[in-house]
Short mmCIF file of the C-alpha atoms (twelve columns), coordinates in Angstrom:
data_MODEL
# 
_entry.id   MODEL 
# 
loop_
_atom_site.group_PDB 
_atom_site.id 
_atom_site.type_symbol 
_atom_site.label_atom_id 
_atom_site.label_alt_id 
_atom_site.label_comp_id 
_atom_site.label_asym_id 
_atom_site.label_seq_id 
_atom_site.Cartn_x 
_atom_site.Cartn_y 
_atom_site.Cartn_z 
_atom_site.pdbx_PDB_model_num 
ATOM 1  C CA . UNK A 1  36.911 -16.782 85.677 1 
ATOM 2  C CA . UNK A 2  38.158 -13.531 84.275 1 
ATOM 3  C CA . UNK A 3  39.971 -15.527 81.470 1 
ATOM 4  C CA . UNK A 4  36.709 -17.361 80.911 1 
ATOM 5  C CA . UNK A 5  34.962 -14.118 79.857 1 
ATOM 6  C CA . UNK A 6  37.726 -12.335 77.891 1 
ATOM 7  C CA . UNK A 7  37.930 -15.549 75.923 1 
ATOM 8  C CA . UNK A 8  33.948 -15.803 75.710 1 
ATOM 9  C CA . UNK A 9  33.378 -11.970 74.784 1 
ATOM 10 C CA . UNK A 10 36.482 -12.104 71.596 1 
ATOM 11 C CA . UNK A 11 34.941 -14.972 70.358 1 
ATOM 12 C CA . UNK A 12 31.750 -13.530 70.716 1 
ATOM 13 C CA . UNK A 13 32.168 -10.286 68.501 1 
ATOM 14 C CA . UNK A 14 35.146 -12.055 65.992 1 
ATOM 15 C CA . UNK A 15 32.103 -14.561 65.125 1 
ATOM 16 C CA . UNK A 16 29.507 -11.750 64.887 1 
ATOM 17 C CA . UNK A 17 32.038 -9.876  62.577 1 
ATOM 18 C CA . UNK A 18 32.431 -12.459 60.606 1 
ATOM 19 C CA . UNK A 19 29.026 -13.494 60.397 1 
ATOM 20 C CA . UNK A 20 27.715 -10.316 59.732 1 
ATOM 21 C CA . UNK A 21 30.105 -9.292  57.261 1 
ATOM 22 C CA . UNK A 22 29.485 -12.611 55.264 1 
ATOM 23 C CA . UNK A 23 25.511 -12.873 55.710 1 
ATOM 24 C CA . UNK A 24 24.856 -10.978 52.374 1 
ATOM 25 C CA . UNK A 25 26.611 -13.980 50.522 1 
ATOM 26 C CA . UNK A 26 24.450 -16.672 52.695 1 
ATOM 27 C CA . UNK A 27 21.331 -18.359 51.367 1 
ATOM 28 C CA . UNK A 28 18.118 -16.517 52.339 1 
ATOM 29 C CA . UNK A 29 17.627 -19.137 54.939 1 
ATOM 30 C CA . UNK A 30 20.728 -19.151 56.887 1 
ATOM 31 C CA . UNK A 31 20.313 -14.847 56.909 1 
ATOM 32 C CA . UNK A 32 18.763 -13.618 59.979 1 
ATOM 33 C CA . UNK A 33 15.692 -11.531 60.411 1 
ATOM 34 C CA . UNK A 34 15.531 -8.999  62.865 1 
ATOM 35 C CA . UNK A 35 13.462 -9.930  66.100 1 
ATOM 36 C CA . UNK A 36 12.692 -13.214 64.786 1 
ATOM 37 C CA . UNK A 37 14.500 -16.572 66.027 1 
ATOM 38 C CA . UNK A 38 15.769 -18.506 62.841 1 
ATOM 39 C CA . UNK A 39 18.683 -20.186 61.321 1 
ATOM 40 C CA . UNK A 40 20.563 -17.361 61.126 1 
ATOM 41 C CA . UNK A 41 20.808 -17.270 65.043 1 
ATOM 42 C CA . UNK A 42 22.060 -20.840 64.775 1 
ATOM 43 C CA . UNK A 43 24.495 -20.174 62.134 1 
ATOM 44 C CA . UNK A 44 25.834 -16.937 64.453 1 
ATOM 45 C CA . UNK A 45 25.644 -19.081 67.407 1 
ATOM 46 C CA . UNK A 46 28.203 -21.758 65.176 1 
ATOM 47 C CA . UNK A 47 30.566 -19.032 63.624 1 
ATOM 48 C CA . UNK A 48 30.686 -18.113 67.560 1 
ATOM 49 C CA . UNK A 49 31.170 -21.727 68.827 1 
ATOM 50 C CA . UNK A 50 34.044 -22.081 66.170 1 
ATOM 51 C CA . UNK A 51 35.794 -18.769 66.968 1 
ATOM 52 C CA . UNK A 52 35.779 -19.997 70.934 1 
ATOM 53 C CA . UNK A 53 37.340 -22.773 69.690 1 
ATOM 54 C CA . UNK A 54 39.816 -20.969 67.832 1 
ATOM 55 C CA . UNK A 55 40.687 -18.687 71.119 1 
ATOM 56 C CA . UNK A 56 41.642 -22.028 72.896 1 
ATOM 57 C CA . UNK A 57 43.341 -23.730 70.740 1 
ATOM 58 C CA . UNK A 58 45.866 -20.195 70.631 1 
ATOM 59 C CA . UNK A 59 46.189 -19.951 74.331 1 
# 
């Protein structure tokens, strides 16, 4: 379970780097507003998602 969360919490902030440092470049739709839900939450939430999948696959 320990492994479970170290995995979860780098692929957590790697995909909010990422996301963050490319949302300037993004279409004004896929930015995200602050306290709003939007597709920019779901485009975080994929960058995220892809990044877990990334930790995996190197372990």
């Amino acid at each position: 379970m320990k492994r479970n969360f170290w995995r979860s919490l780098i692929a957590v902030l790697a995909g909010n780097a990422i996301y963050f440092g490319v949302e300037r470049f993004l279409p004004l739709r896929a930015q995200h507003q602050p306290f709003q839900i939007d597709w920019g939450l779901a485009v975080d939430f994929w960058v995220c998602l892809v990044c877990y999948g990334l930790v995996r696959l190197v372990r």
